[in-house]
C-alpha positions, -999 to +999 in steps of 0.1 A: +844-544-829+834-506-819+841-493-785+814-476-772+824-444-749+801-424-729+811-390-725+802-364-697+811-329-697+810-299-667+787-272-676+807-238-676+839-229-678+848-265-669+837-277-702+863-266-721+888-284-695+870-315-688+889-347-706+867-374-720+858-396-690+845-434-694+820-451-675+852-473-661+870-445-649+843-430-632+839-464-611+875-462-608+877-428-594+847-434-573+865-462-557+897-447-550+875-417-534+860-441-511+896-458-504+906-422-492+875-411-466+883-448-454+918-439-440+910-401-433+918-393-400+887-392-372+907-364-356+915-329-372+930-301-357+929-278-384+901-261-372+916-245-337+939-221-358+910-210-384+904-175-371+859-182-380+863-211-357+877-194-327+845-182-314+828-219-316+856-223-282+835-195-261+800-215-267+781-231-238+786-270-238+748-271-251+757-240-277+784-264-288+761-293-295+735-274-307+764-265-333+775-302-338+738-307-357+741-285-377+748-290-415+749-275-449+752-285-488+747-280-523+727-300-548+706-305-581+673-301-584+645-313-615+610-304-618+584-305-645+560-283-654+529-281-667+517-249-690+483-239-701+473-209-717+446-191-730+453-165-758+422-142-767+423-112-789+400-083-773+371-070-790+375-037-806+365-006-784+330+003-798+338+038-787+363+045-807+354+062-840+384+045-856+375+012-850+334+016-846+341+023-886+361+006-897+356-019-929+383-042-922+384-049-883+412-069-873+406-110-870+392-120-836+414-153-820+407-174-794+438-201-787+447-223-761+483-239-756+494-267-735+532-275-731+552-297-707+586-284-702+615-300-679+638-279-655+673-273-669+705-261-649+688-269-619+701-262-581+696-259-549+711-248-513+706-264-476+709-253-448+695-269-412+700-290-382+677-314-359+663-316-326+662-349-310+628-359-297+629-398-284+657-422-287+656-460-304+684-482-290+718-480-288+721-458-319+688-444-328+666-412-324+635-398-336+642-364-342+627-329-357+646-319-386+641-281-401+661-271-430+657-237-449+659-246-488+666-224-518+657-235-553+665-220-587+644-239-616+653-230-653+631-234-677+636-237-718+598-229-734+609-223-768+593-212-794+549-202-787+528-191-814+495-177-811+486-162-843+503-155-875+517-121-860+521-128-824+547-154-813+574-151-784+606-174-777+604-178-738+629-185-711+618-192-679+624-195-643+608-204-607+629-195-577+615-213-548+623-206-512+612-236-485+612-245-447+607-282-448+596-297-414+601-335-412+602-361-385+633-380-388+645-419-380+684-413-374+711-437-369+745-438-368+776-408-359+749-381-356+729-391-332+756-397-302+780-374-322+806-400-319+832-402-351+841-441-340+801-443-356+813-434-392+780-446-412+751-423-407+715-431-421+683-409-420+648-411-430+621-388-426+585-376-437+573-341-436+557-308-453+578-274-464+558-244-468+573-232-501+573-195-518+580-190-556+585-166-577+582-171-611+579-156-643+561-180-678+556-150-698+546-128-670+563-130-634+539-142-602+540-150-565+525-177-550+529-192-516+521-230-511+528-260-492+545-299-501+546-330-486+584-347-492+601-381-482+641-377-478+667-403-476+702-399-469+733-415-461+765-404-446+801-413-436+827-395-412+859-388-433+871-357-412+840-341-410+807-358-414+794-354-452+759-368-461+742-373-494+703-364-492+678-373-516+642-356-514+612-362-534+583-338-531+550-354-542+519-335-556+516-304-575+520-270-568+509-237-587+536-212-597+517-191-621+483-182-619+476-148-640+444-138-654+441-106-683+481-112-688+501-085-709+529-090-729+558-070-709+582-095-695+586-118-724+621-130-734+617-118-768+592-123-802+570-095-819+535-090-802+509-071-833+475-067-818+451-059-791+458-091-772+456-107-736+458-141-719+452-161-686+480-184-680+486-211-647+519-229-647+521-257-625+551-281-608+546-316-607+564-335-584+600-325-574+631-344-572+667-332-551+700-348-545+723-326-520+762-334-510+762-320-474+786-315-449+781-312-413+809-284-404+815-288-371+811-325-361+853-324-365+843-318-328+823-344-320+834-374-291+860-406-295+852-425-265+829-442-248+827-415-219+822-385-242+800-411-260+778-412-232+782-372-222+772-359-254+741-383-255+724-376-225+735-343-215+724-317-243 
């Protein structure tokens, strides 16, 4: 009988350090994790004697909240994207003796290439907070969350050929740079800043003007706007740490170049007169984000604060 083993490595330097890992001792590992934000203290001093944190003590009581929102995290990112380009060899100048002559003009092409290519080494970084707008119940708000989102997408093109003396190997990017705007359903700690409420959930629809630079070939700008759904879930083990999960639907342009030179190209041998009109589009985005919200170590134990930090803000 063969034992199948699934290996996963760390990109980076923690490849040549990371020991071969099953899929049982990754649900092992995950379980012992959770066994230890279960039985994590809900109070933590630590942060009074961190000399960043002594200035947090001089805010307003509404400064403080205000701070208690606020959160911040890391995560992956995948997007596809669709190229199309048009290659075109210009015509010869027909004021220039040399080439008005000449017996053997160059050949004339006309091409067109259409790839699909996948984002690769992928992240992203958070950073936001919400404003509470209408509480549900007990443990419930609707609430206006704004986030500001940076996005680095890597791209592997490959090897293009347009003729039998021009071809390029390309390697990509798109740096994208968001406000998302979303109206939020919140439950749990977060919404009366209580650590006694240790399971946090969110959901929320919204719209995140996006700017991206990019450069397929040539390097653009282009300024835009998506419509996303996020999910997330938290738990209080300290501090209150979330996982989000947003998916941005429709399609958004990233390159859109017309009479395009040759100039930026990764590398490949470019023999002719030659331009080309290029759009590069993203299809629909996917992120997952491991947040933490760093100062909810301050957030109420009892009923009374409870009650304080709900109505008073």
């Amino acid at each position: 009988m063969v034992k199948h083993t699934v290996i996963t490595r760390i990109p980076g330097i923690f490849y040549y350090f990371q020991p071969q890992i099953t899929i049982m001792s990754i649900y092992l590992r995950a379980f012992a994790l959770c066994i230890c934000f279960y039985f994590i203290s809900n109070t933590s001093y630590g942060q009074f004697h961190y000399a960043h944190y002594r200035p947090y003590s001089s805010y307003s009581k509404k400064g403080k909240i205000g701070l208690q929102r606020y959160y911040i995290g890391y995560g992956l990112s995948s997007m596809k994207v669709d190229i199309l380009q048009h290659f075109y060899t210009l015509p010869p100048n027909p004021y220039d003796p040399g080439t008005r002559n000449d017996p053997n003009p160059p050949p004339m092409y006309d091409t067109t290439i259409h790839l699909t290519r996948k984002s690769t080494q992928s992240w992203s970084c958070t950073g936001g907070s919400f404003y509470p707008l209408v509480k549900s119940g007990k443990n419930g708000m609707f609430a206006l969350d704004v986030n500001c989102t940076v996005s680095l997408f890597n791209y592997e093109v490959g090897d293009i050929k347009y003729t039998p003396t021009t071809y390029i190997t390309e390697h990509s990017f798109s740096e994208q740079a968001s406000i998302p705007f979303a109206l939020a359903f919140k439950s749990g700690g977060d919404v009366n800043r209580n650590k006694k409420d240790k399971f946090m959930f969110t959901f929320g629809i919204g719209i995140a003007p996006t700017m991206s630079i990019s450069k397929v070939v040539s390097p653009d700008l282009q300024f835009t706007a998506r419509k996303f759904l996020m999910v997330e879930m938290g738990y209080f083990a300290g501090i209150a740490w979330k996982v989000r999960c947003t998916y941005y639907t429709g399609t958004m342009t990233i390159i859109n170049t017309t009479d395009q030179s040759f100039e930026y190209i990764s590398s490949g041998t470019i023999q002719g007169n030659d331009e080309m009109k290029s759009t590069v589009t993203g299809k629909s985005c996917f992120n997952i984000s491991l947040m933490c919200m760093p100062f909810s170590w301050h957030w109420g134990e009892s009923d009374e604060e409870k009650y304080d930090y709900n109505y008073h803000y």
